[in-house]
FIZAPA-383684 format. One record per atom (N, C-alpha, C): x, y, z; residue in three letters; atom name; residue number from 1. Coordinates in steps of 0.02 Angstrom, whole numbers, plus 50000, padded with zeros to 5 digits. Layout:
<drenfis>
X, Y, Z, ALA, CA, NUM
...
</drenfis>
This chain:
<drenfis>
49493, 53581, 49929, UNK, N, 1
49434, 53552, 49899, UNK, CA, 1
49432, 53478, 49918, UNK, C, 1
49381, 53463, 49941, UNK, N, 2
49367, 53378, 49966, UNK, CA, 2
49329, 53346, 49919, UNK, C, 2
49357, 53295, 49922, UNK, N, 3
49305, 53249, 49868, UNK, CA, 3
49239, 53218, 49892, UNK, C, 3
49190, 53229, 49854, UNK, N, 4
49140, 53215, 49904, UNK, CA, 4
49131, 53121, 49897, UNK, C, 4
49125, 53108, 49955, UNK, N, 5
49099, 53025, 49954, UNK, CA, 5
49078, 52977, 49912, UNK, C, 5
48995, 53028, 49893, UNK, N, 6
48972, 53005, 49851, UNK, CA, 6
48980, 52975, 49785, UNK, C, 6
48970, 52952, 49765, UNK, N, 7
49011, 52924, 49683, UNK, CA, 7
49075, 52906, 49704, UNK, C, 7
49132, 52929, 49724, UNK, N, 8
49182, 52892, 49714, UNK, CA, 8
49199, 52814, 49732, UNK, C, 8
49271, 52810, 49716, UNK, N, 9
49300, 52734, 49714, UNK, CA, 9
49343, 52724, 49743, UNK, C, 9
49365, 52674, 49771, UNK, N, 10
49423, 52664, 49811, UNK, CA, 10
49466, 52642, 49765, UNK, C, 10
49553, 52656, 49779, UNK, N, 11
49594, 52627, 49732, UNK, CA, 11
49659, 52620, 49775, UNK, C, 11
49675, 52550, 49798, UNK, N, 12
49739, 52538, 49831, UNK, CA, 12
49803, 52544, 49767, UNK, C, 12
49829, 52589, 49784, UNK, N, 13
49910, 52608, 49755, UNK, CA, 13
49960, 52591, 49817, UNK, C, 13
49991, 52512, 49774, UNK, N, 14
50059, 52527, 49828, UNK, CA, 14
50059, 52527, 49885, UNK, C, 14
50006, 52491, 49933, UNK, N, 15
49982, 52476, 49974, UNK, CA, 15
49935, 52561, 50017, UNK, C, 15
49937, 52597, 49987, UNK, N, 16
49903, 52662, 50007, UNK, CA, 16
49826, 52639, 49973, UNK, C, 16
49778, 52676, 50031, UNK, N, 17
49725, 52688, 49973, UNK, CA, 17
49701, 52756, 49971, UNK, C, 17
49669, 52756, 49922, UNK, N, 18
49650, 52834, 49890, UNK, CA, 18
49581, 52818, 49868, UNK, C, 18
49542, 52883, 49840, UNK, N, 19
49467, 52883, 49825, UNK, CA, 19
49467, 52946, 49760, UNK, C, 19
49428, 52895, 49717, UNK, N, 20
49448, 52961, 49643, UNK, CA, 20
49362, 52951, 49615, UNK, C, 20
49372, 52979, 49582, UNK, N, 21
49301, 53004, 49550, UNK, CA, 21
49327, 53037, 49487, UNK, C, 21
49285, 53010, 49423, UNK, N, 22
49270, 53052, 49354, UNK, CA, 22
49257, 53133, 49365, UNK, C, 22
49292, 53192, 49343, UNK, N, 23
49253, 53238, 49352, UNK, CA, 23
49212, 53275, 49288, UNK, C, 23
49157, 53297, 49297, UNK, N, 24
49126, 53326, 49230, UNK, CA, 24
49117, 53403, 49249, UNK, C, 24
49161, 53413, 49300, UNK, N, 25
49137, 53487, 49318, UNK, CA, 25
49192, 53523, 49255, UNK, C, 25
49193, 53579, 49249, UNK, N, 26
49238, 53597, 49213, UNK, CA, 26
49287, 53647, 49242, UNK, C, 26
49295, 53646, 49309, UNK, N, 27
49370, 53679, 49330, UNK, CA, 27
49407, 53621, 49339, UNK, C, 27
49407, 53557, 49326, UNK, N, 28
49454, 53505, 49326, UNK, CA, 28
49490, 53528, 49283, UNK, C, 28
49469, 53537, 49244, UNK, N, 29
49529, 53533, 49154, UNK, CA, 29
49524, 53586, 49117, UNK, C, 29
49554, 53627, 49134, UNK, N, 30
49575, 53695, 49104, UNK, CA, 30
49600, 53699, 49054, UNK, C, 30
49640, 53631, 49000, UNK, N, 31
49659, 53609, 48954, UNK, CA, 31
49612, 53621, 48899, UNK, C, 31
49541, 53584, 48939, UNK, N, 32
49491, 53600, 48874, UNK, CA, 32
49426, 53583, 48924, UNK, C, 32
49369, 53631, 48898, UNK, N, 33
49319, 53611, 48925, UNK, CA, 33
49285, 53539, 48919, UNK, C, 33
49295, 53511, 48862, UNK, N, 34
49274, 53459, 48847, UNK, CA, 34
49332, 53408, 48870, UNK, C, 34
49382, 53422, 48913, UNK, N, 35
49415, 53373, 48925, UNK, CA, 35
49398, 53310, 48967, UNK, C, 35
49415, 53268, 48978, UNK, N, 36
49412, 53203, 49024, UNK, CA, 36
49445, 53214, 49060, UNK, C, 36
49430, 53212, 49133, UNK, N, 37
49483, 53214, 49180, UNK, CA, 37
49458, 53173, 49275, UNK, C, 37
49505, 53171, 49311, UNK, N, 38
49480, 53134, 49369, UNK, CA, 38
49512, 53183, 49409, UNK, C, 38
49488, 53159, 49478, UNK, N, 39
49522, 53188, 49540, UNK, CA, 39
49538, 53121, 49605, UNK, C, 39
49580, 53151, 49638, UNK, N, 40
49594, 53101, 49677, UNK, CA, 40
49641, 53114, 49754, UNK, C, 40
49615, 53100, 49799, UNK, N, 41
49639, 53105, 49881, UNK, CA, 41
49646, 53045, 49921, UNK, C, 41
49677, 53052, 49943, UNK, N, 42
49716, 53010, 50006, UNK, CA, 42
49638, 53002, 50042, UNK, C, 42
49623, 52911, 50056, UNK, N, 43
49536, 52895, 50060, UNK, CA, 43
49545, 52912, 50154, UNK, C, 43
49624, 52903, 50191, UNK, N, 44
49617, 52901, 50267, UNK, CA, 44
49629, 52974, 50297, UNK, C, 44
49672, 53024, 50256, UNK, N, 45
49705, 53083, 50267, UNK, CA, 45
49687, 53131, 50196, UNK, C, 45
49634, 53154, 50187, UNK, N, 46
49633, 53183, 50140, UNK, CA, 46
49674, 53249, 50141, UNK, C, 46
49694, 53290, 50098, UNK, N, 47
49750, 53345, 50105, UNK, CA, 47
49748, 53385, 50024, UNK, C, 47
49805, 53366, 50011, UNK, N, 48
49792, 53407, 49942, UNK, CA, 48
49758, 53354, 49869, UNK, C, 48
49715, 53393, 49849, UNK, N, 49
49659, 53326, 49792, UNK, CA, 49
49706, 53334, 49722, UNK, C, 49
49733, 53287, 49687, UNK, N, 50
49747, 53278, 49648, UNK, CA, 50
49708, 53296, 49586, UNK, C, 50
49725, 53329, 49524, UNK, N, 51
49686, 53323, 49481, UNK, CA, 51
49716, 53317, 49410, UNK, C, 51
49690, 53272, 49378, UNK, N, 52
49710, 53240, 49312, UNK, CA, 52
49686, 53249, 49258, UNK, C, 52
49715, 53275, 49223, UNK, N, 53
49687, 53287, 49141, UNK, CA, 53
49703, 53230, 49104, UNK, C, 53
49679, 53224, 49070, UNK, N, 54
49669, 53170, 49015, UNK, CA, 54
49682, 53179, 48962, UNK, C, 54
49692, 53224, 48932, UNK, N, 55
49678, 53267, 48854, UNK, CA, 55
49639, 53225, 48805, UNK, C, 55
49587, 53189, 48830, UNK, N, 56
49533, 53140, 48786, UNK, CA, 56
49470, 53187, 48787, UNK, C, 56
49448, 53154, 48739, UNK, N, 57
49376, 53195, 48735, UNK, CA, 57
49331, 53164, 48799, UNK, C, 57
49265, 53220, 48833, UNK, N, 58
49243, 53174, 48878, UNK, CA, 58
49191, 53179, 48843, UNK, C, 58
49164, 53200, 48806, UNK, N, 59
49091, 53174, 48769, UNK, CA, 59
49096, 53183, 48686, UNK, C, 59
49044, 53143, 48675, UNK, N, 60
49062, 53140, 48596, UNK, CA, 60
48999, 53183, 48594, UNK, C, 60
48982, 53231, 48545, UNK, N, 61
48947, 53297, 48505, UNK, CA, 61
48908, 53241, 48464, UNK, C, 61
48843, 53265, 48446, UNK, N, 62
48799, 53308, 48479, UNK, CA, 62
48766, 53257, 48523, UNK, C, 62
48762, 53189, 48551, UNK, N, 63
48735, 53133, 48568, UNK, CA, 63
48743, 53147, 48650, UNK, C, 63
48799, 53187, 48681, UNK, N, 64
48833, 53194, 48724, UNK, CA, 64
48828, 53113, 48780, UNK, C, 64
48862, 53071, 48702, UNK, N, 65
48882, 53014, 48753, UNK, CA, 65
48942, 53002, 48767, UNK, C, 65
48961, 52964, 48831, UNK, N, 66
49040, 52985, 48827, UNK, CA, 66
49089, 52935, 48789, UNK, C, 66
49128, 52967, 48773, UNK, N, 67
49185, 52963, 48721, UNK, CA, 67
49218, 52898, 48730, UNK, C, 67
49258, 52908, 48814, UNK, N, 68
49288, 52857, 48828, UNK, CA, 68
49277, 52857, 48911, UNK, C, 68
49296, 52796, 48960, UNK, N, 69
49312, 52796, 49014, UNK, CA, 69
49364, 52791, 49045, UNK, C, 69
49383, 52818, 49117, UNK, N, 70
49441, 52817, 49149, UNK, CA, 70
49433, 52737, 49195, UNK, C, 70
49478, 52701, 49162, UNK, N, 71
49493, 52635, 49190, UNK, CA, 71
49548, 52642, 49267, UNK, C, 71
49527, 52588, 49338, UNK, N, 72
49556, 52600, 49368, UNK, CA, 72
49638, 52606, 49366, UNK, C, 72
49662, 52569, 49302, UNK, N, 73
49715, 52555, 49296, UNK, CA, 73
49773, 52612, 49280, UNK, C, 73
49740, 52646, 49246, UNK, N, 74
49737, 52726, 49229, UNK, CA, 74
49761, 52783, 49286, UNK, C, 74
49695, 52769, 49323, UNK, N, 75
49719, 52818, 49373, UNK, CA, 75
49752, 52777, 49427, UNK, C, 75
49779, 52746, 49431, UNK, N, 76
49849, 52697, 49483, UNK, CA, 76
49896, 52746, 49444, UNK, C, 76
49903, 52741, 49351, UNK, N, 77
49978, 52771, 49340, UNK, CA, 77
49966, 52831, 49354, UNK, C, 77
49912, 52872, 49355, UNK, N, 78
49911, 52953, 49363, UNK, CA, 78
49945, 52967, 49444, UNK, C, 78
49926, 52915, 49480, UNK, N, 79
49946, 52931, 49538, UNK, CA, 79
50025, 52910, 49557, UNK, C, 79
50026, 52866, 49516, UNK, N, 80
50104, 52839, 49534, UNK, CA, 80
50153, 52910, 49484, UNK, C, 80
50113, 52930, 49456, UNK, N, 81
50164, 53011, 49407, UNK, CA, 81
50156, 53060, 49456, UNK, C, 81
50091, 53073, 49468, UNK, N, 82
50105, 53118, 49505, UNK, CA, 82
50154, 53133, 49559, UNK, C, 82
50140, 53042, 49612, UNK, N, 83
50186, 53078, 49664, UNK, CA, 83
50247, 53061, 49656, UNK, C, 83
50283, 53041, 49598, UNK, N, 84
50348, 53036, 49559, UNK, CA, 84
50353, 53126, 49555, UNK, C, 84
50304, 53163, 49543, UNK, N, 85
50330, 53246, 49504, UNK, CA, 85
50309, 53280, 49566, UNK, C, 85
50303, 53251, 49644, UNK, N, 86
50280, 53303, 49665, UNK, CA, 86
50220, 53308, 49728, UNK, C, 86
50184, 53276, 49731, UNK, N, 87
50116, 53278, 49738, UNK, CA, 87
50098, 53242, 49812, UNK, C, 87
50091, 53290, 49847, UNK, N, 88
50093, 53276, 49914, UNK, CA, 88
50028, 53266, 49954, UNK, C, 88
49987, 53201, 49961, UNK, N, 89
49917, 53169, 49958, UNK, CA, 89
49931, 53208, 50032, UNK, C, 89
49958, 53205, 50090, UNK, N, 90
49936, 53222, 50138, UNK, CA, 90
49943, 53298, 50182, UNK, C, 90
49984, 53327, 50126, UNK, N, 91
49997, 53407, 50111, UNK, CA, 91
49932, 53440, 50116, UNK, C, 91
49922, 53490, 50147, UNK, N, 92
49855, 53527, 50114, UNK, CA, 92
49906, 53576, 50102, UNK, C, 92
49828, 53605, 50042, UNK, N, 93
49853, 53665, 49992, UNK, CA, 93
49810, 53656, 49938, UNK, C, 93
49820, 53695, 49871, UNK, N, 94
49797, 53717, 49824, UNK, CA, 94
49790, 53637, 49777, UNK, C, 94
49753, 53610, 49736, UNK, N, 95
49750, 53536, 49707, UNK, CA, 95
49811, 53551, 49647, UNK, C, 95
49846, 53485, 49656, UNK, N, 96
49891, 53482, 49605, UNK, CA, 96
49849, 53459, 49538, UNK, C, 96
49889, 53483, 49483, UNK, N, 97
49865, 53457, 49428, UNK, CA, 97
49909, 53433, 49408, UNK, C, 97
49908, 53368, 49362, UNK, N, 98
49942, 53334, 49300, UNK, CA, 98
49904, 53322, 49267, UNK, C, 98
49927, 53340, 49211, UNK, N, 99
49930, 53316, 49130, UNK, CA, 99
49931, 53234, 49124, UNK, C, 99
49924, 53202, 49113, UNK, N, 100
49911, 53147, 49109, UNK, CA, 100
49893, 53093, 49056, UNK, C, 100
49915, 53074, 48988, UNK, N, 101
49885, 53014, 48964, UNK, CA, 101
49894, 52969, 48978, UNK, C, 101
49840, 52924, 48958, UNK, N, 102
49828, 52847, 48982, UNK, CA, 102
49888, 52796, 48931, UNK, C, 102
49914, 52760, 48961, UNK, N, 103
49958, 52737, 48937, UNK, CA, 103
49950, 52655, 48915, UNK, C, 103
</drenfis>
């Protein structure tokens, strides 16, 4: 799965950069439909897309405004966990998931 262009953000980790995006689709987060979660790929070698749960609410009922936002700072640590547990940006294959709170 590729991330599409559009909307996303660039985010230098560690002298790498990467491209993530909010997702509101709901096969991001299988945790909960209403979950918060991002995704994220390698911005020069895309390969396997990272994907991050949040276990935050992503919209608040019935207003469906959102709850909270994913700060870049956020997803730097999602990415620095992930590829601490694993997570191979220039691997293709199936998208990793982590679990993830914001710290």
């Amino acid at each position: 799965m590729a991330l599409a262009k559009k909307g996303s953000r660039r985010i230098d980790v560690d002298g790498v950069e990467y491209r993530w995006r909010v997702s509101r689709k709901h096969w991001c987060c299988d945790y909960d439909v209403g979950t918060l979660g991002y995704v994220v790929e390698d911005a020069t070698a895309p390969g396997t897309t990272l994907v991050v749960e949040t276990g935050r609410r992503a919209v608040l009922e019935p207003n469906l405004v959102p709850a909270e936002v994913v700060l870049p700072r956020e997803v730097a640590a999602g990415i620095r966990a992930a590829l601490s547990t694993g997570w191979t940006p220039g691997a293709s294959g199936s998208p990793f998931k982590l679990h993830h709170s914001a710290v």
